[in-house]
Each structure stands twice: as C-alpha cells, then as structure tokens.
Residue frames as a rotation matrix with the C-alpha (Angstrom) as fourth column:
UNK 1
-0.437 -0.882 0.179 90.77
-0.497 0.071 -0.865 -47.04
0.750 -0.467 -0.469 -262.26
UNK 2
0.339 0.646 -0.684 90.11
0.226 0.650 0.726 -49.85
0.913 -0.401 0.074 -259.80
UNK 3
0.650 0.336 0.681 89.87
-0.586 -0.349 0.731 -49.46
0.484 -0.875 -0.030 -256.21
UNK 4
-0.453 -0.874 -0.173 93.04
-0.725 0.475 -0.499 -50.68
0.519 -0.101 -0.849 -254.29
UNK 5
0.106 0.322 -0.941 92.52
0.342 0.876 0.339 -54.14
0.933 -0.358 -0.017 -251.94
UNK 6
0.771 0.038 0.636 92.60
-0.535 -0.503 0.679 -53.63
0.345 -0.863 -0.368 -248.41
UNK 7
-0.432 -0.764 -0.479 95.61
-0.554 0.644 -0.528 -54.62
0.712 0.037 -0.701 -246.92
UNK 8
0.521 0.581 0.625 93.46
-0.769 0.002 0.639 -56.54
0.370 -0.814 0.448 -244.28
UNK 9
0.885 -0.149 -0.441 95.61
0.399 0.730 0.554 -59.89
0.240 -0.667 0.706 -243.31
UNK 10
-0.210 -0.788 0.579 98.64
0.361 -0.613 -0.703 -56.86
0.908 0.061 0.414 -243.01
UNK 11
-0.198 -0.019 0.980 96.93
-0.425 -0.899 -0.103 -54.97
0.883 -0.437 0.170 -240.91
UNK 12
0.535 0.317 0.783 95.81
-0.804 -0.095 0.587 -57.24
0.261 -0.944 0.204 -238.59
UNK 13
0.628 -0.766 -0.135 98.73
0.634 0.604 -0.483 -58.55
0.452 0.217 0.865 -238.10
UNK 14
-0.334 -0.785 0.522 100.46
0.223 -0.604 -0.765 -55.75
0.916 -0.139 0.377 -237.43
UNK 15
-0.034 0.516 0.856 97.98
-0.372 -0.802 0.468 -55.11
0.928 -0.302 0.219 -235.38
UNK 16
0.717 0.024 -0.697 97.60
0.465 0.729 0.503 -58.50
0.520 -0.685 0.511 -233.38
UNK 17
-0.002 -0.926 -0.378 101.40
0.718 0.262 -0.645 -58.12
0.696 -0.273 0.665 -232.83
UNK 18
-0.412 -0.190 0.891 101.13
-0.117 -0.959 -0.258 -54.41
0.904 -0.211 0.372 -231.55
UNK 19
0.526 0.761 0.379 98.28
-0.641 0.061 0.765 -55.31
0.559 -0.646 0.520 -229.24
UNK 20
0.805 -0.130 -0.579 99.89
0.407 0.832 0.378 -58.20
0.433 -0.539 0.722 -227.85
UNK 21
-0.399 -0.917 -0.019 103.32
0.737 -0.309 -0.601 -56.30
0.545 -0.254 0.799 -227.21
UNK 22
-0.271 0.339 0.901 101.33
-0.462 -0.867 0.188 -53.76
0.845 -0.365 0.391 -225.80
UNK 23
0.527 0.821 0.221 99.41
-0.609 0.183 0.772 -55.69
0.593 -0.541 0.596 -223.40
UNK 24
0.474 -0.645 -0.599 102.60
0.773 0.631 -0.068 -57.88
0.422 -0.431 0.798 -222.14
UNK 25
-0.397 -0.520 0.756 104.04
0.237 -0.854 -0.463 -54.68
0.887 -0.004 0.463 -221.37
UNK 26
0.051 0.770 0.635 101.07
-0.713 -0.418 0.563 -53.45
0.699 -0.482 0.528 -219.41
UNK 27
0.757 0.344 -0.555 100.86
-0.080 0.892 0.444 -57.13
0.648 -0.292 0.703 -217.70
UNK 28
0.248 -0.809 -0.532 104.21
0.749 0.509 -0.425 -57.62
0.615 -0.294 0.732 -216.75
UNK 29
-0.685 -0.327 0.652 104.72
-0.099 -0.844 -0.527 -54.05
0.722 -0.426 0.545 -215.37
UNK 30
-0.441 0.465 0.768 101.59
-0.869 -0.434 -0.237 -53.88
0.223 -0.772 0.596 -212.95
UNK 31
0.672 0.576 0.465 100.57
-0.738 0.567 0.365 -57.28
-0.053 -0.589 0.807 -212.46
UNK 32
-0.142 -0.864 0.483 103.71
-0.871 0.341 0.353 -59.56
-0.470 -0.371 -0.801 -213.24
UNK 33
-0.502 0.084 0.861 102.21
0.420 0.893 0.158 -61.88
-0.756 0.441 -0.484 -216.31
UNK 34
-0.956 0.242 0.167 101.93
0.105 -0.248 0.963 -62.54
0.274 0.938 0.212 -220.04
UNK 35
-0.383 0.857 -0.346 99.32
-0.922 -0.330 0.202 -62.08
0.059 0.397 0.916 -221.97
UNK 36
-0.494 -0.298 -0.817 99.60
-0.265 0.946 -0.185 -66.08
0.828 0.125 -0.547 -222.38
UNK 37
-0.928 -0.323 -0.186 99.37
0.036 0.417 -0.908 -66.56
0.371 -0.849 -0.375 -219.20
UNK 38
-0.672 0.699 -0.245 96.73
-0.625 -0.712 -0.320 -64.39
-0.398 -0.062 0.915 -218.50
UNK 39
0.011 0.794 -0.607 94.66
-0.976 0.141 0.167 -66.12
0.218 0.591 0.777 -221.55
UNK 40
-0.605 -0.094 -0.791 95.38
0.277 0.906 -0.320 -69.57
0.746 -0.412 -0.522 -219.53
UNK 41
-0.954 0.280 -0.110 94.08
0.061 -0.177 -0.982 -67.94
-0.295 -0.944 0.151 -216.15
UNK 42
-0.405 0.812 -0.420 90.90
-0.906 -0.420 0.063 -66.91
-0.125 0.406 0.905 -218.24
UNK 43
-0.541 -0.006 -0.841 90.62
-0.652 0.636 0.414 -70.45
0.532 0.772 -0.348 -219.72
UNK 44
-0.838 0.100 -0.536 90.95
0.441 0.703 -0.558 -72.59
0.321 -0.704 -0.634 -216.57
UNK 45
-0.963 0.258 0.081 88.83
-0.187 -0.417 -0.890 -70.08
-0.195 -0.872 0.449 -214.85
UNK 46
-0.480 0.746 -0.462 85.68
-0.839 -0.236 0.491 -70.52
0.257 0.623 0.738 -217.14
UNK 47
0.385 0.679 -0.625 84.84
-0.285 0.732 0.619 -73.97
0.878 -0.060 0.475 -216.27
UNK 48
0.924 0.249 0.289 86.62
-0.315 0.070 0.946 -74.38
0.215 -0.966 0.143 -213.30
UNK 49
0.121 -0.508 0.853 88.90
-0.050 0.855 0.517 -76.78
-0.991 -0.105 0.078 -214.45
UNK 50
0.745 0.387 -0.543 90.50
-0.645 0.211 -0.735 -78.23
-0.170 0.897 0.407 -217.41
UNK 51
0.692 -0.625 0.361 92.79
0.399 0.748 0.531 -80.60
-0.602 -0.223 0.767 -219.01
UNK 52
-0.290 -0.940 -0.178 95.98
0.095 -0.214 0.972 -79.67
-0.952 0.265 0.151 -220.81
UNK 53
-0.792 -0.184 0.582 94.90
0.549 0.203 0.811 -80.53
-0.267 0.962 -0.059 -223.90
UNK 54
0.111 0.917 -0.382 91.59
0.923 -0.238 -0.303 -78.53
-0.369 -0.319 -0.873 -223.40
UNK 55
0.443 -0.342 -0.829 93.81
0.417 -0.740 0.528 -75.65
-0.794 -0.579 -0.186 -222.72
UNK 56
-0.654 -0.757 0.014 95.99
0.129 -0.093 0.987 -76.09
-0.746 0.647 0.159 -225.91
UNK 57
-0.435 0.269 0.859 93.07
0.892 -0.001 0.452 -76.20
0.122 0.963 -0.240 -228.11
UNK 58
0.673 0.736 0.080 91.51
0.738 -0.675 -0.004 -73.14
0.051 0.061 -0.997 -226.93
UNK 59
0.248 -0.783 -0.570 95.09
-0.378 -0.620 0.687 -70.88
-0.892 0.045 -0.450 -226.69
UNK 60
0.897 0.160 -0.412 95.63
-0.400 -0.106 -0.910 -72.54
-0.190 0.981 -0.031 -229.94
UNK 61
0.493 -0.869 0.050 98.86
-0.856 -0.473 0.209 -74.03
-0.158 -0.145 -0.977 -228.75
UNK 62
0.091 -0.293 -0.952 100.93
-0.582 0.760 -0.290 -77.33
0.808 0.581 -0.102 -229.10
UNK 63
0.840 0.296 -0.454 100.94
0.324 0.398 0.858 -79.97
0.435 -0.868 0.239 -226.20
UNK 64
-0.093 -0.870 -0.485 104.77
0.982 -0.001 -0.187 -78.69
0.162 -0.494 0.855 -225.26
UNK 65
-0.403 -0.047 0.914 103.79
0.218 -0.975 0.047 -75.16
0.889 0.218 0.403 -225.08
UNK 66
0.367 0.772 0.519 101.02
-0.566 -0.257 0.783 -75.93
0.738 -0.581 0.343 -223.00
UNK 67
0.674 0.171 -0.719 103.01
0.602 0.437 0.668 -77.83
0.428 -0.883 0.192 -220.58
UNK 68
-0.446 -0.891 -0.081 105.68
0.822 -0.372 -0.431 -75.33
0.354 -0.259 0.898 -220.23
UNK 69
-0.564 0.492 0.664 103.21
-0.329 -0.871 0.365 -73.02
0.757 -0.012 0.653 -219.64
UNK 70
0.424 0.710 -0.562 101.29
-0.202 0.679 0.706 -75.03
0.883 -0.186 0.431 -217.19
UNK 71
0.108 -0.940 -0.323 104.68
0.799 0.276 -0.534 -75.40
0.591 -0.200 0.781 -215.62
UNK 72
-0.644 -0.749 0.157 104.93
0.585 -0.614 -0.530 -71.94
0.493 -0.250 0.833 -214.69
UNK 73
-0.040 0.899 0.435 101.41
-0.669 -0.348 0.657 -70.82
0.742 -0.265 0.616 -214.04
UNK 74
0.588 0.294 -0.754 101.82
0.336 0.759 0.558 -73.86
0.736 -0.581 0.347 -211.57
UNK 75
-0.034 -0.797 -0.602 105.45
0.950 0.161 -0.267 -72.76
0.309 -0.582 0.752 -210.17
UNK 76
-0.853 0.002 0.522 104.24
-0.247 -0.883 -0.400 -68.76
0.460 -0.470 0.754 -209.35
UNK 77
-0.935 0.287 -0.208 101.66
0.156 -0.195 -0.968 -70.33
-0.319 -0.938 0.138 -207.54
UNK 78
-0.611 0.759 -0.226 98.51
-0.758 -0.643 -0.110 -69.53
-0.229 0.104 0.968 -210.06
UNK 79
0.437 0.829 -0.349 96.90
-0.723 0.555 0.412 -72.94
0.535 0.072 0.842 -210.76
UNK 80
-0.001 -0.180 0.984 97.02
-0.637 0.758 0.138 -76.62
-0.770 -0.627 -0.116 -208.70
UNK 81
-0.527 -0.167 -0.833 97.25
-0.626 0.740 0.248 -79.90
0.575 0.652 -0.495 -210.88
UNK 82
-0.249 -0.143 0.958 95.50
-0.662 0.747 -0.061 -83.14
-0.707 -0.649 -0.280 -210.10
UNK 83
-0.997 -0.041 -0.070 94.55
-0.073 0.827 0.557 -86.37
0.035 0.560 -0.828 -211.52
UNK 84
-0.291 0.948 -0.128 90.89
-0.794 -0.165 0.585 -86.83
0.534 0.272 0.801 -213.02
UNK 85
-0.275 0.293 0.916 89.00
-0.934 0.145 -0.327 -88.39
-0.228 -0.945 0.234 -210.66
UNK 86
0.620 0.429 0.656 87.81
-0.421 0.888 -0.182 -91.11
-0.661 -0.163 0.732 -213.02
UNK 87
0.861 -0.505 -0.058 90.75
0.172 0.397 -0.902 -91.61
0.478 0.766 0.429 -215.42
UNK 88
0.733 -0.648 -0.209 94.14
0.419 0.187 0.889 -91.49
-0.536 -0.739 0.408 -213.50
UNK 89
-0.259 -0.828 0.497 96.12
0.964 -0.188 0.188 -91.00
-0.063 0.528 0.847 -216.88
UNK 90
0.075 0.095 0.993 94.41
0.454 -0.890 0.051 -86.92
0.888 0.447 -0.110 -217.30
UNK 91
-0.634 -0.620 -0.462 95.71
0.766 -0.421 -0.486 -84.15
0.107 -0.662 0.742 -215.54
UNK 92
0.464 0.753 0.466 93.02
0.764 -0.607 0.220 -81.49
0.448 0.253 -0.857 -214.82
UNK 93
-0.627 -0.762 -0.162 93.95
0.745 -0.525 -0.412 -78.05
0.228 -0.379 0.897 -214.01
UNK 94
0.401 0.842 0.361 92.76
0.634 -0.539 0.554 -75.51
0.661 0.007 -0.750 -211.96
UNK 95
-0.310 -0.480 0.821 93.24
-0.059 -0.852 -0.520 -71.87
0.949 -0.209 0.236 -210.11
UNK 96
-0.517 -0.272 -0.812 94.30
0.728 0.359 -0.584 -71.18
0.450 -0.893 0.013 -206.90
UNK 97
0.495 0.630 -0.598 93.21
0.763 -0.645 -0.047 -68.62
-0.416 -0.433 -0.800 -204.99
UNK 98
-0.080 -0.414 -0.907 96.13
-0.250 -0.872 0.420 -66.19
-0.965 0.261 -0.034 -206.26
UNK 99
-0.825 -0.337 0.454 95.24
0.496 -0.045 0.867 -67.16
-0.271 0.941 0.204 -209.61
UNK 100
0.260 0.870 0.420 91.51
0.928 -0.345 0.140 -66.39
0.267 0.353 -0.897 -209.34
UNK 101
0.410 -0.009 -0.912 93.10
0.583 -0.766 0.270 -63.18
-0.701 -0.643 -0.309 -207.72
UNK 102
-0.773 -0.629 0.084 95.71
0.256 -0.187 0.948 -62.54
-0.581 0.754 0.306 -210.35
UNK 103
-0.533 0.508 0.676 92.43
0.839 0.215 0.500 -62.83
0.109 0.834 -0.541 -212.83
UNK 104
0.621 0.777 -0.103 90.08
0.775 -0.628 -0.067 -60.37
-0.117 -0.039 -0.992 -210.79
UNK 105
0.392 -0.355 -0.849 92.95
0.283 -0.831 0.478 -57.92
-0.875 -0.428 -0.226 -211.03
UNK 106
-0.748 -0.219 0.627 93.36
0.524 0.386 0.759 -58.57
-0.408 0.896 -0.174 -214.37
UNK 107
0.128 0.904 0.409 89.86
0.970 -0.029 -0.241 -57.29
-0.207 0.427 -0.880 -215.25
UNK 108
0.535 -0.118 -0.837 90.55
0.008 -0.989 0.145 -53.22
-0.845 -0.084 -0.528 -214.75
UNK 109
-0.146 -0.888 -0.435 93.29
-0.223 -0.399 0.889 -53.69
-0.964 0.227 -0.140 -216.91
UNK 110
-0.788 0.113 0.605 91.95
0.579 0.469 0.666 -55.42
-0.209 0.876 -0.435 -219.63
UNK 111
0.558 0.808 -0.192 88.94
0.760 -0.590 -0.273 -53.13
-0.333 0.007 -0.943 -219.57
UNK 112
0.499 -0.364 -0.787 91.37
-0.209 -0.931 0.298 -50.17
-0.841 0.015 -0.541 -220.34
UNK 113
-0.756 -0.644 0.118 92.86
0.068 0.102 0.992 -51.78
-0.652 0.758 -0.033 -222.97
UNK 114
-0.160 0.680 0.716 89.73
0.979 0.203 0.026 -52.71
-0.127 0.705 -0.698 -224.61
UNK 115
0.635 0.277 -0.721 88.93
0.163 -0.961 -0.225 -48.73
-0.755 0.025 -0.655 -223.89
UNK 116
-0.007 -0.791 -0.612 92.09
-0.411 -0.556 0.723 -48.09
-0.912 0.256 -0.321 -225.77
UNK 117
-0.667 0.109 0.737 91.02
0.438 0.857 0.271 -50.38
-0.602 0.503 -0.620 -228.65
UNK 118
-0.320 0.644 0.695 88.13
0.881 -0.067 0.468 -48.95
0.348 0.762 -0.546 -229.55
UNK 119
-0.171 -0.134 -0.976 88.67
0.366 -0.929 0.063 -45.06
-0.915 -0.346 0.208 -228.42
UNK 120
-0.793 0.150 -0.591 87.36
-0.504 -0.706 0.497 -42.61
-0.343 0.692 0.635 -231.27
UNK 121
-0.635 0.748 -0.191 84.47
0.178 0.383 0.906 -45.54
0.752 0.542 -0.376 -232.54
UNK 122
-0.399 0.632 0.664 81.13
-0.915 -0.230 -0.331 -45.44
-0.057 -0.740 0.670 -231.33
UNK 123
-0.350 0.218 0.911 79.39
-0.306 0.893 -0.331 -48.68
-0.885 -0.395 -0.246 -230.12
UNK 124
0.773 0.424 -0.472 78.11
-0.467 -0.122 -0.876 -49.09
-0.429 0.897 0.104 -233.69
UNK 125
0.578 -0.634 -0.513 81.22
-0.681 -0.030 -0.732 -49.26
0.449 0.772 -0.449 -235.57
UNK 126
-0.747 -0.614 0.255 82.72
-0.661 0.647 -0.380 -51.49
0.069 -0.453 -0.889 -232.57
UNK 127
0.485 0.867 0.116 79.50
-0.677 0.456 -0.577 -53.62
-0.554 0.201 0.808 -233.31
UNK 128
0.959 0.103 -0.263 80.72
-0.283 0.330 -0.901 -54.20
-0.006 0.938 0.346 -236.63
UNK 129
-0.093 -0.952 0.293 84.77
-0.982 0.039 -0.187 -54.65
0.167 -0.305 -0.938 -235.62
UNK 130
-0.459 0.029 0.888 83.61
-0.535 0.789 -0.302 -57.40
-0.709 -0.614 -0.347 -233.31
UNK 131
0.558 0.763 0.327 81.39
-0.418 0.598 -0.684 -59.05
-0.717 0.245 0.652 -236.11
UNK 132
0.758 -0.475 -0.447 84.14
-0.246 0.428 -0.870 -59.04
0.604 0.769 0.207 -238.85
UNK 133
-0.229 -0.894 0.386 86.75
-0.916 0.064 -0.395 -60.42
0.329 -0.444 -0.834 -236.50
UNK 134
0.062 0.543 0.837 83.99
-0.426 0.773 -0.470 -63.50
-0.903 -0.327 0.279 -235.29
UNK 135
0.982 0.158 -0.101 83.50
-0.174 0.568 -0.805 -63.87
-0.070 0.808 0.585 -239.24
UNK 136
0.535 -0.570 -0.624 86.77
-0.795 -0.090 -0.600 -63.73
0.286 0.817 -0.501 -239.96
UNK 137
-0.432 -0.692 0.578 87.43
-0.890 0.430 -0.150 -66.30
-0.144 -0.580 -0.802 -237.23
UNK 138
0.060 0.609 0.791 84.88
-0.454 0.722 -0.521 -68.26
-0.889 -0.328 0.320 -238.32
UNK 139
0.832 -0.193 -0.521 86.03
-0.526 0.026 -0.850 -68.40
0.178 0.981 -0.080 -242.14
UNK 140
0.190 -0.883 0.429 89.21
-0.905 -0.327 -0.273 -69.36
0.381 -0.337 -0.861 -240.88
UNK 141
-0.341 -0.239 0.909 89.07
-0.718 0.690 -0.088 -72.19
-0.607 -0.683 -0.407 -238.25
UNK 142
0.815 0.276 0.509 87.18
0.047 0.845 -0.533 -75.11
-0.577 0.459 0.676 -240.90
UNK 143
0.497 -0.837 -0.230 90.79
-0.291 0.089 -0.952 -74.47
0.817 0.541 -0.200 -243.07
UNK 144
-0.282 -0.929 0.241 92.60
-0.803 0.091 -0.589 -75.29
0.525 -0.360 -0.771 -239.91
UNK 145
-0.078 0.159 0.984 91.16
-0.805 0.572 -0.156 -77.79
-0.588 -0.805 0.084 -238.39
UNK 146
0.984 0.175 -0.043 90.84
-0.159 0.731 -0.663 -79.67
-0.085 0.659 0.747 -241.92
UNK 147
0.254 -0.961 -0.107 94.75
-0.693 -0.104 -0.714 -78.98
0.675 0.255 -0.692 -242.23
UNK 148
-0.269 -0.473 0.839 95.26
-0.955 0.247 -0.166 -80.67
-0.129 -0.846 -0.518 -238.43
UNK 149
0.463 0.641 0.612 93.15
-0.510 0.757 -0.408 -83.48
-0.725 -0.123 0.678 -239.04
UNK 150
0.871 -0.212 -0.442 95.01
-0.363 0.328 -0.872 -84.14
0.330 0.921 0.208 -242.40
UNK 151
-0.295 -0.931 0.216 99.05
-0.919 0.214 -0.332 -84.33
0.263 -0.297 -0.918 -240.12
C-alpha cells in the first residue's frame, strides 16, 4: 500500500488565504490597513523610494492594481508621489512620515502574527518551514516569469 501525496498546493492555499484574512482583520481593526497596503508600505520603505512598476513586480500585481493602490496609500496620507528627477515620464514613490509611522506600528503586530505562525515548532522545524517555502518560491517564479515574457 502506497503512501498518500501530500495535499501540499491545498494546504497552502488554504492556508495563504486564512493567514491573509486573518491578518486584514488584525490590520484593519488596530491600525486601519490591508495587508496590501501594508506589503506596499514595506516595499517603498526598503529603498526609500520606488516606481510603480517596481512596486507591482514585487506585490506581484498588475499596473491597475498598483495604481489604485498607490491611489489610496497616497489619499490616507501614507506615501508622496513625484517625478524622477532625471526622466519626467516615471513616477517614484515614497513614505511620508505617517506612513513610515503606520510601518513602525506595524512591526508589534506582525511580530505576533509571525508568533502565531509558528507557535508549537521549535526554531528548527521553523528553519525548515522557511526553507521549503524559499524553495518552493524559487521552483515557482522561472515558470512565471517564462509564462509573462511569452503574453
């Protein structure tokens, strides 16, 4: 008798989804933004700056997503727009002060999730979590990016 498969692209799924619905939950209730958002504020914040399209490839998103999103992270006040200093036609974005706030206040909470994540494992076993989730992202992205490159 053979050993069932794991259901692994099930579970994580389910899981993504769970996590994310969780964590909008959490967001919106004590600090008043997605997760989305959130993983924009993170983006911009890393280099300082970026451009839209920057933004979309690292959130994984489409260019209309990422201005509607842009849009609103602009209209509560959490990042600034301007033109690139040596190209006129690229928009760069960066965080205001109440976004870099929004972000440090952001940290506690995301720290507790992650706590809640990986409650009952010991650093070991969340070793190995974090490695098959890198591989599995790395298996992963050279099928999509051949797929995008093909449209």
């Amino acid at each position: 008798m053979s050993t069932p498969r794991p259901r692994l692209f099930y579970l994580l799924n389910r899981a993504r989804h769970a996590v994310y619905k969780a964590a909008d939950v959490a967001l919106l209730e004590r600090l008043d933004i997605t997760s989305v958002q959130l993983g924009a504020l993170f983006v911009i914040g890393e280099g300082g700056e970026c451009t839209p399209g920057d933004l979309a490839e690292r959130l994984d998103l489409n260019a209309s997503a990422v201005t509607g999103l842009a849009e609103r992270l602009e209209r509560a006040g959490f990042i600034a727009r301007r033109p690139h200093e040596e190209d006129r036609r690229v928009t760069l974005l960066a965080l205001t002060k109440a976004g870099k706030d929004r972000l440090k206040a952001a940290r506690p909470l995301i720290d507790e999730m992650n706590g809640q994540l990986t409650a009952g494992f010991t650093p070991e076993e969340t070793a190995i979590v974090v490695r098959f989730l890198e591989n599995a992202l790395n298996n992963v992205s050279p099928t999509l990016k051949a797929r995008s490159t093909r449209k």
